[in-house]
N, C-alpha and C positions, 0 to 999 in steps of 0.2 A: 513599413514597420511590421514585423516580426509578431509570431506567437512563439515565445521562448519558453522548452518544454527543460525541464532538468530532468535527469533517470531518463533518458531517452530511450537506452537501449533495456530497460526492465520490464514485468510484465504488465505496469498500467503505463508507463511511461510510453512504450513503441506502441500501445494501442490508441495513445492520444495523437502522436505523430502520424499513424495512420488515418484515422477516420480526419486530419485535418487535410492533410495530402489529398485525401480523396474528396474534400470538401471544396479543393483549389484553393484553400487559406493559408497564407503565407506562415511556413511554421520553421523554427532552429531549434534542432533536438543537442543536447546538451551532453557529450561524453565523454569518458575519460583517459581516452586511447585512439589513437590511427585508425587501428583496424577497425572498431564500431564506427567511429566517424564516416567510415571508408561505407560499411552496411547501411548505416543512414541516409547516406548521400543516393545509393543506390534504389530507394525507395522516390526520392523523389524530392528528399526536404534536404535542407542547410544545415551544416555540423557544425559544429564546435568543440573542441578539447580545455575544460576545466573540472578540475575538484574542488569541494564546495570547500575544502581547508584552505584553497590558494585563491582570495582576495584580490590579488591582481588578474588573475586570468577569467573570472567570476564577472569582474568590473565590464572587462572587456567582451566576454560572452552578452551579456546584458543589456549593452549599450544603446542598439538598433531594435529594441525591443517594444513592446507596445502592452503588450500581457505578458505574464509570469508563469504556467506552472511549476509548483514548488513540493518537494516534498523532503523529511525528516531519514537520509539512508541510514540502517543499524545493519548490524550482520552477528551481533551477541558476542562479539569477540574483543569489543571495546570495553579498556578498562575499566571508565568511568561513563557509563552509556549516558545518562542526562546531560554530563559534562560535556562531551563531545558534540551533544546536540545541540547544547546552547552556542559552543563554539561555532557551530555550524550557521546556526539562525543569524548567529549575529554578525558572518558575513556575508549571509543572503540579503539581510537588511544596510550593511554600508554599501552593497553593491546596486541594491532596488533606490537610495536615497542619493546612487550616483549616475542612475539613468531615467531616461523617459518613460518607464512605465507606467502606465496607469491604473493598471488592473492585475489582481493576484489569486489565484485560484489556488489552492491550497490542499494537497491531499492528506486528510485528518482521518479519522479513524471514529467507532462508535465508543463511546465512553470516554471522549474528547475533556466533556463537560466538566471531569473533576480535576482539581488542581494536584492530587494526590492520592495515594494510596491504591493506581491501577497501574502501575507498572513502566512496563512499555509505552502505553499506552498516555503516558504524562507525558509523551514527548509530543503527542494530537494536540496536549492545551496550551505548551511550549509553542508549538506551531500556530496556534490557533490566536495568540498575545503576544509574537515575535514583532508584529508590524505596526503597532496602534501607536498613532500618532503620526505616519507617513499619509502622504495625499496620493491616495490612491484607494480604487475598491477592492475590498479583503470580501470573498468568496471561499468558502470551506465546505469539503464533501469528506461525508464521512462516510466509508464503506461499512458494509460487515465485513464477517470475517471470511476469506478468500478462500476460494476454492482450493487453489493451487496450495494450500498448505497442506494439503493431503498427496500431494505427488509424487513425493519420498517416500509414501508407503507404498508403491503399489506396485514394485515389483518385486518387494520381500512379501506381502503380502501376498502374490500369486503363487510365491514360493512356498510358502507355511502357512498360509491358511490364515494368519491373525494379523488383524489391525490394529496395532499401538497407538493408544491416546492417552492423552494427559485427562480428559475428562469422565463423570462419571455416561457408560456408554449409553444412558437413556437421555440422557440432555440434550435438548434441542435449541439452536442458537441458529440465530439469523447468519446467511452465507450469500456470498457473489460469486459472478466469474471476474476475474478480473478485468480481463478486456470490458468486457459490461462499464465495469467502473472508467475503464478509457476515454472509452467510446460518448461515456456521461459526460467528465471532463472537460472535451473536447470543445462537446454543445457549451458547455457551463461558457468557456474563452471565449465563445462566439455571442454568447446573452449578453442582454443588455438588463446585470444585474444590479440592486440595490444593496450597497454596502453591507456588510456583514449578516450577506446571508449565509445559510447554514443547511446544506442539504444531507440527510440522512439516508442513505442507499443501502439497498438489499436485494437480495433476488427474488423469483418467484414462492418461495418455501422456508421455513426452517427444518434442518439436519439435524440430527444425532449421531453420534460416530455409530451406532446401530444401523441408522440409516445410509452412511457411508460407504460400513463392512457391504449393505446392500446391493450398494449403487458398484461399486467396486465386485462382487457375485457376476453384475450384469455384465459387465464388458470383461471380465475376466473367462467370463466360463467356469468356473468355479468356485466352492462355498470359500467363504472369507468369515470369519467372527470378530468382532471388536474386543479389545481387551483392554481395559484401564491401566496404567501404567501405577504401583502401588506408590503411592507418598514420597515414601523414603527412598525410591529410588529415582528420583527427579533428577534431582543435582546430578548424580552420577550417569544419567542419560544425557543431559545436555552438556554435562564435560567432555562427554566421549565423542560427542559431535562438534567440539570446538568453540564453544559457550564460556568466556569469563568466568572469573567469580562475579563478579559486578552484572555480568549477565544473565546468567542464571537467579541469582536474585530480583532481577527485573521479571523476566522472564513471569517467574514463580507466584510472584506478587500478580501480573498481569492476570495468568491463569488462575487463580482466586479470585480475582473482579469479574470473570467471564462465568465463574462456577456459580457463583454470590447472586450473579443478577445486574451486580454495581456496571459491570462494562458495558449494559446495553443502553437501548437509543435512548435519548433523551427527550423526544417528541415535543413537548412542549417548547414551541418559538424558533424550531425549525420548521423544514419541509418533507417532507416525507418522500422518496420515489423509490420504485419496484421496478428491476429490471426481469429482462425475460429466459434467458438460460440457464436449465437446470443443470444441474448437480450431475444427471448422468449420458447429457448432452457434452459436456466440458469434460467429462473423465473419457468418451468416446474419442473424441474431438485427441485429445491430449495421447492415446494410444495411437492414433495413425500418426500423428508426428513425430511420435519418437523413432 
């Protein structure tokens, strides 16, 4: 029996398929194409080609399974982004109540906790109340916020000298790598945990995009400055990268719970864990690969 990963080929997804691989734990990474399946298989783990909209192919992914990793896909371009998600939950859930799984580990987010008014981020408590009532253990990790959401700056930013953020550049906010978060994951599948547990993950530090324009300084070789992105020009940034209306209002709302406070951990009745790579280890790391 299987550890069946969904998001195989993403960047917490193929770091959980890793560190199982290398743990010799039976694992099927979960994609949506030949050719990933094809990368997949190449590593060392079992493929499979399903999208979490097609039900039957889902059923069948699932089947030979034994644990679950699960997670909520968005890309901002959905019209109705909640909509789509519940769509989605709810055949992650006919397809978990039409196999032998027993175990669900769940990739949630910090600000999980509220039922509303964080955005994006309401799809972590959508995730988190998608399964109750199924027999099985429900396990939820919720990251910070990911490194790799800065990677898109960083080579207009060697260019002109400025970092684009939506936040005010003194704010400091809990950050991972996300392999980190995989790599967590991973162990989580292999624990023998106690139903609706609830692990809050972060890395060694929090950042400011001050601290970022920094860390960005170092591995570029040159000076980088942070720049807030003004209000009024939100929406019209994340249209021009391909953001819904429906998305960008999520979006918006999200980055107000993260400014506010509202989006961070919840601490109480969770667990707490600190992973170990910084911020300008993973921007190092992430320039010799490109």
């Amino acid at each position: 029996m299987a550890n069946i990963i969904l998001g195989a080929s993403g960047r917490v997804g193929s770091a959980v398929v890793a560190r199982l691989v290398e743990k010799q734990a039976p694992v099927k990474g979960i994609v949506r194409n030949a050719e990933k399946a094809e990368a997949l298989q190449a590593t060392g783990a079992d493929a499979a080609i399903a999208d979490a909209h097609n039900l039957p192919a889902l059923k069948v992914a699932l089947r030979d399974g034994e644990a679950l990793f699960a997670l909520t896909p968005e890309t901002g371009q959905e019209e109705n982004v909640l909509g789509d998600t519940n769509d989605v939950l709810t055949n992650y859930r006919a397809a978990l109540a039409a196999a032998n799984i027993r175990k669900l580990v769940g990739l949630s987010s910090m600000g999980a906790q509220h039922r509303e008014g964080t955005g994006n981020l309401v799809m972590s408590y959508m995730l988190e109340h998608a399964f109750d009532g199924l027999d099985l253990t429900r396990v939820f990790i919720r990251p910070a916020y990911y490194f790799s959401n800065w990677l898109g700056y960083l080579e207009s930013a060697g260019e002109t000298g400025v970092l684009p953020t939506f936040f005010p550049t003194d704010l400091k906010i809990p950050m991972i790598c996300p392999s980190d978060v995989g790599h967590f994951a991973a162990d989580v599948l292999l624990n023998d945990d106690r139903d609706r547990t609830i692990y809050e993950v972060s890395g060694p530090a929090s950042y400011s995009s001050d601290d970022v324009a920094e860390a960005f300084e170092e591995v570029l070789g040159k000076k980088v400055k942070a720049q807030q992105i003004p209000r009024d020009q939100w929406a019209g940034t994340l249209q021009s990268i391909g953001f819904s209306k429906d998305g960008i209002r999520n979006f918006i709302e999200m980055t107000d719970a993260v400014i506010s406070g509202k989006a961070g951990p919840q601490g109480n009745g969770t667990i707490t864990a600190e992973m170990g790579t910084t911020l300008e280890a993973y921007l190092e790391q992430a320039l010799k690969s490109a």
